[in-house]
N, C-alpha and C positions, 0 to 999 in steps of 0.2 A: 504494500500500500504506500511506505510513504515515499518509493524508488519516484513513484508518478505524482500523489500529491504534494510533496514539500518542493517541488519545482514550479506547479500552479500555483500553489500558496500564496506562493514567493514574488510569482508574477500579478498572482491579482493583488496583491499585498501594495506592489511598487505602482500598479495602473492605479490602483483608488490613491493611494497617497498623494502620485502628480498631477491628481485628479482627470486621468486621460479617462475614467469610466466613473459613472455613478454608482450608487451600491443598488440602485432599482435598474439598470439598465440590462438589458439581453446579454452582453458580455461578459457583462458578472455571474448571472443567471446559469449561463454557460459553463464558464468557470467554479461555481457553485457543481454543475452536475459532473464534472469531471472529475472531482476531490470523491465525490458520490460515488462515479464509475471504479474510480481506485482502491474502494475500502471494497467493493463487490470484488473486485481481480483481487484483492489481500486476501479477504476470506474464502474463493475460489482456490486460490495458492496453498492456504494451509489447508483445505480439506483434499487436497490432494496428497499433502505429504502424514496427514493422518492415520494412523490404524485403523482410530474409530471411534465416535462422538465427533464423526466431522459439522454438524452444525456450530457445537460450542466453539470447537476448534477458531472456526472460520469466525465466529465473536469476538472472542476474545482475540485473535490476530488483529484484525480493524480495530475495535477499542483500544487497546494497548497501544498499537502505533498511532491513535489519533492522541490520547491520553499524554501520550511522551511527546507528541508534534506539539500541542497545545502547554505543556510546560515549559518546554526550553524555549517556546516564544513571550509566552510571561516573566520568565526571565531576563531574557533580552529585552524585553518593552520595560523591564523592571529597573533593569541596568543603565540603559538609556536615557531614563526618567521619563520617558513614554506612558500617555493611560494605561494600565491594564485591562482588560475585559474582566467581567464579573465570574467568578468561579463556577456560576449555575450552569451560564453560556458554555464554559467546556462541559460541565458535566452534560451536558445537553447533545453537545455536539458527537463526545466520543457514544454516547447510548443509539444517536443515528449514525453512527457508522458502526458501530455493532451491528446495528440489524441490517446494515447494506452488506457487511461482511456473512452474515448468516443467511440472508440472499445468495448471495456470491456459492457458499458452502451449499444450498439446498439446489443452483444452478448445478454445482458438481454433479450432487446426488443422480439428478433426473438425468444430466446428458453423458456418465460415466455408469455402465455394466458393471454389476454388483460382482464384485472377486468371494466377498465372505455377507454373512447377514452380520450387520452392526449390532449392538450391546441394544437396541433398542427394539431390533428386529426378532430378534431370537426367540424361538421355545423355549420358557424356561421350566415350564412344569415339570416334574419331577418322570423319570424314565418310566416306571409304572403306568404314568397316565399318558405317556403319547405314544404308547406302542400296545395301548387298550388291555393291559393286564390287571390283576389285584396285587394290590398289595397283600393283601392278608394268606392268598391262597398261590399266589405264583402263575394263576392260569389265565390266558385270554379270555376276557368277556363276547362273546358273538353279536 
């Protein structure tokens, strides 16, 4: 995620500041959806390299890296003597790119051929009961 977004950022960052964009305009909008496309390919990305819980996976990959993109800029706005943006705004922001990254990971799902059934998929009933025996007697029920 942030190999794409922290290079947008960066630029819709410097276009608003020399005011060459408005923050209502279509080029932000744009920009806006590109940060959006890249937490969906982040969390695509780790559910590919997951065993399995790749939905969470694919969350927590985009949050994390929005989480960590949004502090080292409060930092540096901090450093700077720059505003900072209000703490809610990030907690806001990395929660949408969790669920674009969990998009991204349920995109996996659907367009990758299941190798094993996931922890969420599975039989977990007890051998007795998916292969129609008793417990108490050892025998298949008809």
């Amino acid at each position: 995620m942030a190999v794409i977004a922290v290079p947008v950022a960066l630029g819709q960052m410097f276009l608003l500041d020399s005011d060459e964009i408005t923050p209502s305009s279509g080029v932000n909008l744009l920009l806006d959806l590109a940060i959006l496309f890249s937490a969906a390919a982040g969390g695509y990305a780790a559910a590919t390299f997951a065993d399995r819980l790749r939905l969470q996976h694919g969350a927590a990959a985009s949050g994390l890296a929005a989480a960590v993109i949004q502090v080292v800029g409060g930092v540096r706005r901090a450093v700077a003597g720059e505003e900072v943006s209000h703490p809610l705004g990030w907690i806001l922001l990395v929660l949408l790119c969790a669920t674009c990254g969990m998009f991204g990971a349920w995109i996996h799902r659907k367009v990758t051929p299941p190798d094993e059934p996931d922890e969420l998929s599975r039989d977990v009933r007890p051998d007795h009961e998916r292969h129609g025996g008793s417990q108490r007697t050892g025998e298949a029920t008809s």
